[in-house]
C-alpha positions in Angstrom: -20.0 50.7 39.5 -16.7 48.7 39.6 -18.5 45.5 40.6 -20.5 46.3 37.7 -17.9 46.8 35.2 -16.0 43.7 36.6 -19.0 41.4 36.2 -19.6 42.8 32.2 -16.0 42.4 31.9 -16.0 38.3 33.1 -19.4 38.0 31.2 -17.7 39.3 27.9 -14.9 36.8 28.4 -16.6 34.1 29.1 -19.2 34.8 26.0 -15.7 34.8 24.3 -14.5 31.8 25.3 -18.2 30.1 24.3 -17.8 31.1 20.7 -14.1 30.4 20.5 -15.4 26.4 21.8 -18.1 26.4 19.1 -15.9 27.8 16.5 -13.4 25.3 17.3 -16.1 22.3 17.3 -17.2 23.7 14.1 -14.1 23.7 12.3 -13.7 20.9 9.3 -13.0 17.3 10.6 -11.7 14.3 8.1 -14.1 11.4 8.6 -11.3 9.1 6.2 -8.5 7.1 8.9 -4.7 7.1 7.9 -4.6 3.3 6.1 -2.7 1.6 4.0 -3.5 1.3 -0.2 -2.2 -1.5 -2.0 -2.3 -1.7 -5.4 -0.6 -3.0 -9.0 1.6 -1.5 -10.8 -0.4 0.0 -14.3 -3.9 0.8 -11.9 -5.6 3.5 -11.4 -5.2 4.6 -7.5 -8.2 6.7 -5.9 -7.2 8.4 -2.3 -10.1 9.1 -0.6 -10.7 11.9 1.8 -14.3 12.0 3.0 -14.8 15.8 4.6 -17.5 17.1 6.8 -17.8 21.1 8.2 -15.8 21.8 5.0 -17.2 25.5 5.1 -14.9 28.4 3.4 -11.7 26.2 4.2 -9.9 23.9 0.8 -8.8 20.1 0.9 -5.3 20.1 0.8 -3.5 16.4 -1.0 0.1 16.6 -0.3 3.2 14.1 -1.1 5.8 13.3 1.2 9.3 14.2 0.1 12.3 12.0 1.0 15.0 14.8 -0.4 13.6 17.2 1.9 12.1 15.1 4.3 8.7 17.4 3.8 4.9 17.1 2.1 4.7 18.9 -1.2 1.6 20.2 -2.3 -0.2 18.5 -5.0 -3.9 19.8 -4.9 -5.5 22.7 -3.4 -9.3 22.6 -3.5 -9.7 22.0 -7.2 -6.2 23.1 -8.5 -3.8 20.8 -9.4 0.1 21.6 -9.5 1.8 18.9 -11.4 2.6 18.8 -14.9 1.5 14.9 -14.7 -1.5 14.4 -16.4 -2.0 10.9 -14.6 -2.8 13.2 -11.7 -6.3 14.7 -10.8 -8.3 15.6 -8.4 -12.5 14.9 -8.1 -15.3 15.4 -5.5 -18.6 15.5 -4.9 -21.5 16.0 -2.3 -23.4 13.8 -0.1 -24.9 16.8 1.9 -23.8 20.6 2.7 -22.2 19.4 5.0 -20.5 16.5 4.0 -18.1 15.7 0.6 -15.2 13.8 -0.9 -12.2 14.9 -2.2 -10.6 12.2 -4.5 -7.1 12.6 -5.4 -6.7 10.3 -8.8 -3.7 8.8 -10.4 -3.6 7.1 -13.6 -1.5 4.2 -14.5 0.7 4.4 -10.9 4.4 3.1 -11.4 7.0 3.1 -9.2 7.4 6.4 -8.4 3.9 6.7 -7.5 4.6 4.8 -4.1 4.9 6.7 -0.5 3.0 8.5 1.6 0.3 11.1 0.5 -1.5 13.8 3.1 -5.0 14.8 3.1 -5.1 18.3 5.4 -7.4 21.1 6.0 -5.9 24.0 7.9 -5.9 28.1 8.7 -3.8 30.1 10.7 -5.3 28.5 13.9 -5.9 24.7 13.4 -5.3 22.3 10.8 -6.7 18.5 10.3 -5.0 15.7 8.3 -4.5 12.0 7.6 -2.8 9.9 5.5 -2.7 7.2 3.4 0.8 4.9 2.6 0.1 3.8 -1.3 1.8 0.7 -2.1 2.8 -0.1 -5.6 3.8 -3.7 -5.9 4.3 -5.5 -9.6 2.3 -8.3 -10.7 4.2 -11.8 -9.9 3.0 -15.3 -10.4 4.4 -19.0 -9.4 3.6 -21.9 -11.7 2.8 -24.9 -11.4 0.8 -23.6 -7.5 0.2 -27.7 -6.9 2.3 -30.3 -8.0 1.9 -34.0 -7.1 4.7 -36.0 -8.0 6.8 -39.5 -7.8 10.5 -39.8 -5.7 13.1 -39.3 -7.9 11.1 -36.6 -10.2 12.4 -33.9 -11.4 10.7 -30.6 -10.2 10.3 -27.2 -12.0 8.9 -23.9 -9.9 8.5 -20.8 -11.8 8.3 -17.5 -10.3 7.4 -14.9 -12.5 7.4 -10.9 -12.3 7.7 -7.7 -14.6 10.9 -6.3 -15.2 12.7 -7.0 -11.9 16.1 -8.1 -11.2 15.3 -11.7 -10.3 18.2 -11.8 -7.9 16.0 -9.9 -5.6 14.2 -12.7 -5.4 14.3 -15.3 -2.7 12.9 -18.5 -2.1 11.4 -20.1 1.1 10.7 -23.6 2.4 8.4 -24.7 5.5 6.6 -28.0 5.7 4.3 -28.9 8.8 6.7 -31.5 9.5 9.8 -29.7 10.3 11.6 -26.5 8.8 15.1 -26.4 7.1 17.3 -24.4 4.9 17.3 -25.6 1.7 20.4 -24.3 0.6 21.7 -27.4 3.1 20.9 -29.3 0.0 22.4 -27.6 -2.7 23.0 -31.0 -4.6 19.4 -31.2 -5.0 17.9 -28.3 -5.7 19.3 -24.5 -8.2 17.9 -21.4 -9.1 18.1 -20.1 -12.6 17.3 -16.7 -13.7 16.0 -15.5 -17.1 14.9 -12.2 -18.2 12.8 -11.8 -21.7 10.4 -9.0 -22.8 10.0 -7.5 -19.5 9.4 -10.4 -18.2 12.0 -12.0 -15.3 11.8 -15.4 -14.0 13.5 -17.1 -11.0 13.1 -20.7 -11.7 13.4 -23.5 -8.3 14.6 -26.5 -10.1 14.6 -30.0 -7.5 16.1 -32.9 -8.7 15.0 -36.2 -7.8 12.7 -34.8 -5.3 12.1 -36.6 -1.9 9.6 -37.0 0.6 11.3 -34.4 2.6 10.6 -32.0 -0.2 7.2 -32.4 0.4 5.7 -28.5 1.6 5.2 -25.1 0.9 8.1 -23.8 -1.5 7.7 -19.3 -1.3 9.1 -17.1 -3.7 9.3 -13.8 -2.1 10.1 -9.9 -3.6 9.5 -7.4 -0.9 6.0 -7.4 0.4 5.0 -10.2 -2.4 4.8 -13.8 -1.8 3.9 -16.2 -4.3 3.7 -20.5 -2.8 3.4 -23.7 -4.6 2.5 -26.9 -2.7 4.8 -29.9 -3.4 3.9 -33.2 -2.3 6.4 -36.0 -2.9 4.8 -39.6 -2.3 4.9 -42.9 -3.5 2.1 -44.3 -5.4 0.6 -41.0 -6.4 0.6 -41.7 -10.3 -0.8 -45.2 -9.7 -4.7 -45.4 -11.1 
């Protein structure tokens, strides 16, 4: 009788242990990899979460908080808990068992940037990924090719939307050799101008060389904007 007992007794665990494995193979997954969005400032930003096994459980979007160093809640299932309108949440259906949960924001600025969580949990288990939303503002060079004489003067202008130019910085590289251009300060200034949101960091050469010939950069922290110089003799000769 005790062997028998002992034997119902192992056969009930292990029956246990069975379902616990299925359950736990059953449980929602997040199809969706933690990546990186880019985008411009004024877009519209959609976060993507594509969910399978959803079940009874709810897509969770969350924010991360620098002040408390934690993710806020932003969405559960269909609710949303800011008092932004540029923020809502969407989904649909491929299958029963499959779905996405979009997490939408209108017209992103600044403050729209970090780090947002898609996560699916209960009291045992939890699932999440995120995504890193870049907002970067539009910026432009002018002229992007310039052929010109020695002894020309040259005019680079490095547009963006209401930013303190002095944040941006200018580059040089050519595929001959590499310097500093500041070296040459005779030869080449920066001006700055700021008018209707606009701000402009402007590379003025003069009398460019031959060894100003290359690739001149104008950089604001993950931009880059280039214009290619090339300073030759005879160019403007038909």
């Amino acid at each position: 009788m005790f062997i028998f007992y002992t034997l119902a007794f192992l056969l009930t665990f292990i029956i246990h242990g069975l379902t616990t494995a299925v359950n736990t193979n059953d449980f929602a997954r997040i199809l969706t990899r933690t990546h990186n969005q880019t985008l411009n400032l004024s877009d519209s930003a959609i976060l993507t979460c594509h969910v399978t096994n959803l079940g009874n459980h709810h897509v969770t979007w969350l924010k991360y908080d620098r002040n408390t160093s934690t993710f806020l809640p932003i969405t559960v299932g269909e609710q949303v808990f800011l008092a932004d309108k540029r923020y809502s949440v969407s989904y649909y259906s491929i299958s029963p068992d499959n779905s996405y949960w979009n997490l939408e924001i209108y017209n992103i600025q600044l403050p729209d940037e970090g780090i947002y969580e898609c996560k699916i949990s209960n009291r045992r288990q939890s699932v999440a990924i995120k995504i890193h939303l870049h907002v970067q503002i539009p910026m432009t060079i002018k002229p992007s090719r310039l052929y010109v004489e020695p002894g020309s003067n040259v005019e680079l202008d490095c547009m963006i939307y209401n930013v303190n130019t002095s944040s941006i910085t200018w580059h040089f590289s050519s595929y001959n050799y590499t310097y500093d251009y500041h070296h040459y300060d005779y030869d080449i200034h920066e001006k700055y101008q700021h008018e209707k949101n606009i701000s402009k960091s402007q590379l003025i050469i003069r009398h460019a060389q031959p060894y100003h010939s290359g690739l001149w950069t104008c950089t604001y922290k993950r931009q880059k904007r280039s214009a290619r110089i090339v300073v030759e003799k005879g160019l403007l000769v038909v």
